[in-house]
OpenMM code with the backbone's topology and positions (N, CA, C; nanometers):
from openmm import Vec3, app, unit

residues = "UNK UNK UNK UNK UNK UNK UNK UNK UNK UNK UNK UNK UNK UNK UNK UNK UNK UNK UNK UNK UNK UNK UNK UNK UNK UNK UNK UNK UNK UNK UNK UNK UNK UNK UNK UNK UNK UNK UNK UNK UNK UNK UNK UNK UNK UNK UNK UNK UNK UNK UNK UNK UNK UNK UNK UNK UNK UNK UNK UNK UNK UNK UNK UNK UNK UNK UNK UNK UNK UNK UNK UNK UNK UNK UNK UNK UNK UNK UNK UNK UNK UNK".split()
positions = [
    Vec3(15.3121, 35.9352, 19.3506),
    Vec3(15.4107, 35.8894, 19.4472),
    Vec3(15.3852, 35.7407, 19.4728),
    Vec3(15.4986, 35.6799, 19.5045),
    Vec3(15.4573, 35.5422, 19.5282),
    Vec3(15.4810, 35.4867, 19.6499),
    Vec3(15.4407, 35.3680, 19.6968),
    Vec3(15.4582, 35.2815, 19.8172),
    Vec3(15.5636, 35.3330, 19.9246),
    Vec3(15.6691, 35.3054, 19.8567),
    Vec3(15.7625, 35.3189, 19.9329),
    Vec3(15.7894, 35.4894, 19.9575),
    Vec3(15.7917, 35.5741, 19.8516),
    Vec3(15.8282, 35.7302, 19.8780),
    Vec3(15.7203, 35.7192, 20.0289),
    Vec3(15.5977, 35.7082, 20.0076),
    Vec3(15.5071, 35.7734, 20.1017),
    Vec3(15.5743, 35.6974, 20.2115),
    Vec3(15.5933, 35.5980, 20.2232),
    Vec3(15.6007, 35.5435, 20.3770),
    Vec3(15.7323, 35.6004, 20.4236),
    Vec3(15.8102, 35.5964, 20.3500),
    Vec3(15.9635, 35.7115, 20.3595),
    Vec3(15.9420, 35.8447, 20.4365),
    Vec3(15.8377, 35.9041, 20.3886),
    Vec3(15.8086, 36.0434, 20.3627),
    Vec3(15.7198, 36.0680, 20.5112),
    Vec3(15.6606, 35.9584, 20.5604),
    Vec3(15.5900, 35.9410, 20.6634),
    Vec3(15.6521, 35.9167, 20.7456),
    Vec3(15.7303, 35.8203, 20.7449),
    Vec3(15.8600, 35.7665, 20.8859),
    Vec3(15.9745, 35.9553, 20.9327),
    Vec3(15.9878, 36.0155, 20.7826),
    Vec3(16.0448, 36.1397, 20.7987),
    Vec3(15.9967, 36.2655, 20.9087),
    Vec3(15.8714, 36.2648, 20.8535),
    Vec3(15.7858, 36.3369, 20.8872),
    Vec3(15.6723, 36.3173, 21.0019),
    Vec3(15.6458, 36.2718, 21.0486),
    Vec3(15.5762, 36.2296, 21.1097),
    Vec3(15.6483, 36.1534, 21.2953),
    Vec3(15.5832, 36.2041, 21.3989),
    Vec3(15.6069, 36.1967, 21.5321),
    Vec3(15.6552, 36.0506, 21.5184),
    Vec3(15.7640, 36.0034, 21.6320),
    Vec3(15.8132, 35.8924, 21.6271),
    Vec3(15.7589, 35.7633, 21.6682),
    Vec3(15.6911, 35.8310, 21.8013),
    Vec3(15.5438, 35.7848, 21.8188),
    Vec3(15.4325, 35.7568, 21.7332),
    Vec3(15.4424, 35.7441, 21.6432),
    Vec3(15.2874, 35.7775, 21.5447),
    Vec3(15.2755, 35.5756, 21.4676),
    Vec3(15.2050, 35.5233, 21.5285),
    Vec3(15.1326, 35.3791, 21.5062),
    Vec3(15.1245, 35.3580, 21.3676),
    Vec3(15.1379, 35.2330, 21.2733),
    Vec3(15.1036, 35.2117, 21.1811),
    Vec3(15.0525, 35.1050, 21.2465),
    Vec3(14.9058, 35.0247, 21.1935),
    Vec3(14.8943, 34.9284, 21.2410),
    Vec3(14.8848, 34.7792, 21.1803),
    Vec3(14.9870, 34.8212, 21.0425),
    Vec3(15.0140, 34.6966, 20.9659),
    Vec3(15.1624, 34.6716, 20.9371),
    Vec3(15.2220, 34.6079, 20.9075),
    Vec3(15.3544, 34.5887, 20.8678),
    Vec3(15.3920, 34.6300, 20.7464),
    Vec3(15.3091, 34.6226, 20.6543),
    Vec3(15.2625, 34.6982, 20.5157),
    Vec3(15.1456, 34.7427, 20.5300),
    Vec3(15.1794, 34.8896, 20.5219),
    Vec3(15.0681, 34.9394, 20.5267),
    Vec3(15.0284, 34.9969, 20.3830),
    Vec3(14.9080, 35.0296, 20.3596),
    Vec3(14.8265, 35.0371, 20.1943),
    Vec3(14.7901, 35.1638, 20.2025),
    Vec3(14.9179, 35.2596, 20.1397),
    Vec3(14.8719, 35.3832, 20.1011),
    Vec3(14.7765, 35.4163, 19.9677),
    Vec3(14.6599, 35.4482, 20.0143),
    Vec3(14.5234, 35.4411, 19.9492),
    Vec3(14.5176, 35.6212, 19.8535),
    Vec3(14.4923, 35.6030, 19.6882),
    Vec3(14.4686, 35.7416, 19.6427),
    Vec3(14.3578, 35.7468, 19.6514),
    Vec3(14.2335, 35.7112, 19.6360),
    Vec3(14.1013, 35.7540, 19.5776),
    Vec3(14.0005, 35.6029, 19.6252),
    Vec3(13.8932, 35.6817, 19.6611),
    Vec3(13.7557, 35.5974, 19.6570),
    Vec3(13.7033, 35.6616, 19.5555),
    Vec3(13.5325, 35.5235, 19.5569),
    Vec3(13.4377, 35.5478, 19.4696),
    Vec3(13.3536, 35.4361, 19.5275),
    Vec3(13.2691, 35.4779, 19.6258),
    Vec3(13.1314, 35.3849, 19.6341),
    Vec3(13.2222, 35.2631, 19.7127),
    Vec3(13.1950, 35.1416, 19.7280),
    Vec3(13.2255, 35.1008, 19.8353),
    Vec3(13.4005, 35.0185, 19.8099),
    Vec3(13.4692, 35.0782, 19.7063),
    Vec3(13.5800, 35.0286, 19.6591),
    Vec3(13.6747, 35.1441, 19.6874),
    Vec3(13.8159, 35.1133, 19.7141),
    Vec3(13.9132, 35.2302, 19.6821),
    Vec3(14.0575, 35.1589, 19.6366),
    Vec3(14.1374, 35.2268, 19.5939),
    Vec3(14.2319, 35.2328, 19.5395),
    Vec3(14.3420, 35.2326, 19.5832),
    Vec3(14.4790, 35.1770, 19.5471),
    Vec3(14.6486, 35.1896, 19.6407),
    Vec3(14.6786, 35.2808, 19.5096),
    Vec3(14.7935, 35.3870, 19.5581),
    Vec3(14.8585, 35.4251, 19.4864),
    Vec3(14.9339, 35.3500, 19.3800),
    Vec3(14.9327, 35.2316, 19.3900),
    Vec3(15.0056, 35.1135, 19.2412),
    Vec3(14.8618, 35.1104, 19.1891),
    Vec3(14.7145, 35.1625, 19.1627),
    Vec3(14.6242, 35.1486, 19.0907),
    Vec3(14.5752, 34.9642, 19.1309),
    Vec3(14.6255, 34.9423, 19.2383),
    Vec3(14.5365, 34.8032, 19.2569),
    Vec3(14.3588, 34.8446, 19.3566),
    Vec3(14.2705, 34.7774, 19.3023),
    Vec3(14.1547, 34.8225, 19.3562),
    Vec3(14.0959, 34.7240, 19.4481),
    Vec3(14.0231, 34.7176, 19.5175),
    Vec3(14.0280, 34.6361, 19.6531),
    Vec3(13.8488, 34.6879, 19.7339),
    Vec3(13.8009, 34.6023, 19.7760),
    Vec3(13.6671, 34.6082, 19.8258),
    Vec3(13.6794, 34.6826, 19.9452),
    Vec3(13.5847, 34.7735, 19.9791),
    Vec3(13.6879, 34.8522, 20.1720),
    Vec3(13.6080, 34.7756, 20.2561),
    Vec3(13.6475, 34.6871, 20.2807),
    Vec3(13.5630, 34.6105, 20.4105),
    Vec3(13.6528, 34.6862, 20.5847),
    Vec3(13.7259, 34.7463, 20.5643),
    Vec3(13.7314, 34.8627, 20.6336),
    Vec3(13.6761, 34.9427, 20.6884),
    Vec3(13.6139, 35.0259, 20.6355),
    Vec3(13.5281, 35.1528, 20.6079),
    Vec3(13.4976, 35.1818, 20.7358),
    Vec3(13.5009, 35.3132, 20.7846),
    Vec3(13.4624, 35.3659, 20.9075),
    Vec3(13.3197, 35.4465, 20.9166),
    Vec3(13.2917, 35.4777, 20.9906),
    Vec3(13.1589, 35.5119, 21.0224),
    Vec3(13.0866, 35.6152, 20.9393),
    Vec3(13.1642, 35.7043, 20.8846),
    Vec3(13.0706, 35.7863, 20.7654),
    Vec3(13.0803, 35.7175, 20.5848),
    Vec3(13.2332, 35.6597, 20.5653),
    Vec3(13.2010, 35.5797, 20.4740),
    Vec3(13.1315, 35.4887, 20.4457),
    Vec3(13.0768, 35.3778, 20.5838),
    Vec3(12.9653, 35.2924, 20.5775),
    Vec3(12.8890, 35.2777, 20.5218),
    Vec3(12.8501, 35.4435, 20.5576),
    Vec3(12.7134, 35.4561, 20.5609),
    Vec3(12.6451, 35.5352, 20.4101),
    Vec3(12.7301, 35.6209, 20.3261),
    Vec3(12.7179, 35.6832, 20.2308),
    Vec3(12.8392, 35.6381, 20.1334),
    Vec3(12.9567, 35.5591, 20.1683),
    Vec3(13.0322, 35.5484, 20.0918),
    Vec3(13.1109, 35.6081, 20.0650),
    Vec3(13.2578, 35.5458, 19.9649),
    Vec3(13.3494, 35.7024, 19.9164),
    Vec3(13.3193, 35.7749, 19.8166),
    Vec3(13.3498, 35.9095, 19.8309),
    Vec3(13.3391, 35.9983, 19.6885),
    Vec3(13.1770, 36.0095, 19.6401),
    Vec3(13.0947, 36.0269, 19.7652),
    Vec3(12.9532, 36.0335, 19.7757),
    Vec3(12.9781, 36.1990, 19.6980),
    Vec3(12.8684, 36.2051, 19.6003),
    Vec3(12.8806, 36.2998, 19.4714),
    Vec3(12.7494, 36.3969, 19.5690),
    Vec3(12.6661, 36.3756, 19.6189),
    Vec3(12.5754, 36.4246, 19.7230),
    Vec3(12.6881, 36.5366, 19.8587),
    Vec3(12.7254, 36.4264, 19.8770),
    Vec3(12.8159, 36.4458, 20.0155),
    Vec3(12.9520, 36.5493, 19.9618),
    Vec3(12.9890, 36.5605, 19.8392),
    Vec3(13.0983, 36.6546, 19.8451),
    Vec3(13.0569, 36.7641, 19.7718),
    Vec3(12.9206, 36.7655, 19.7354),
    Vec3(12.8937, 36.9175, 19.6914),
    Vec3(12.8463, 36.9848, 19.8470),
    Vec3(12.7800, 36.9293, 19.9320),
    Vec3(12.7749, 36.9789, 20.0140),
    Vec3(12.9197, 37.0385, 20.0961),
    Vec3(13.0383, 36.9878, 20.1380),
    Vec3(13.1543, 36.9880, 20.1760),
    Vec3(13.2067, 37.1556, 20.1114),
    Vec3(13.1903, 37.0829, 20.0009),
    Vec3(13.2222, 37.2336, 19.9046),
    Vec3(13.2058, 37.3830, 19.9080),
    Vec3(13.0266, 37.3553, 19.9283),
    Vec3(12.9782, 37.4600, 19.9455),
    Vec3(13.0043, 37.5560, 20.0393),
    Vec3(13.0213, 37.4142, 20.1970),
    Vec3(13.0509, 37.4571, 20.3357),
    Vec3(13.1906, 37.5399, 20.3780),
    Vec3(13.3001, 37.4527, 20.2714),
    Vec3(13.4264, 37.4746, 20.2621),
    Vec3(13.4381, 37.6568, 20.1987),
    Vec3(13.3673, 37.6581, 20.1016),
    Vec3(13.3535, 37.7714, 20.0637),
    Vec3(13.2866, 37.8541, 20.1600),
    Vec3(13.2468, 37.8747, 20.2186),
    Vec3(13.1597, 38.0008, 20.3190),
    Vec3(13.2572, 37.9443, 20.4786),
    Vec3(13.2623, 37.8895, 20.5279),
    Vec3(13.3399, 37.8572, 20.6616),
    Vec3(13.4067, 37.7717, 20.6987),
    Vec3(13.4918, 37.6928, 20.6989),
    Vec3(13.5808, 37.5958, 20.6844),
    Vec3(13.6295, 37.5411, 20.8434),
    Vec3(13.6436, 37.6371, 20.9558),
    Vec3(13.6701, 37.6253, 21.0504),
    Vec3(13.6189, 37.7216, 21.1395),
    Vec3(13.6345, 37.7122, 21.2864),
    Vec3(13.5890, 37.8318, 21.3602),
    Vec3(13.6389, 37.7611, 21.5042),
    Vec3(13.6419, 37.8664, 21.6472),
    Vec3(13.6696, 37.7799, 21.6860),
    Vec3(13.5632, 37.7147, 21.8043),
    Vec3(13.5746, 37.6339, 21.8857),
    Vec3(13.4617, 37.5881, 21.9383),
    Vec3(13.4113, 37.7081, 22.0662),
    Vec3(13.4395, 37.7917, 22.0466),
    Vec3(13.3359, 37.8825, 22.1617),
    Vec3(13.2295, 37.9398, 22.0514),
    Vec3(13.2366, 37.9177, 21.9211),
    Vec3(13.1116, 37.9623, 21.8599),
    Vec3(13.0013, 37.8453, 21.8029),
    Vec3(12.9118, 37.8371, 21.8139),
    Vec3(12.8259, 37.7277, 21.7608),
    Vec3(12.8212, 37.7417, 21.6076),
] * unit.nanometer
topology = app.Topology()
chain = topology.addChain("A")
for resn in residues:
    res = topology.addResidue(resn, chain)
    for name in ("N", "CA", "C"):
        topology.addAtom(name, app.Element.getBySymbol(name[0]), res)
């Protein structure tokens, strides 16, 4: 999908209320380590990055076998159980 479908598809879908906080905004497919990707395949440094990417990065190969595993046995629950 490209640039424009998604932001289409988002203005559609999505509360009217709901913030973008760029004028163009950069619909992103894929990380890898401290770089990620726009859906046009342009690649870009994430000087972005929020607090768990920081720190381990995207597409941490550690970090999504664990996810996996977790995803597989319990995925959700709700908070009256620890």
């Amino acid at each position: 999908m490209k640039t424009q479908e998604i932001l289409e598809k988002q203005k559609r879908h999505l509360w009217p209320n709901h913030i973008l906080y760029y004028s163009t905004p950069l619909p992103l497919e894929k990380g890898e380590g401290m770089y990620v990707w726009d859906v046009e395949g342009n690649k870009y440094l994430d000087f972005f990055a929020g607090i768990l990417t920081t720190s381990v990065g995207h597409n941490n190969p550690t970090v999504n076998q664990h996810i996996q595993e977790q995803a597989g046995k319990l995925l959700h629950t709700s908070t009256l159980y620890p």
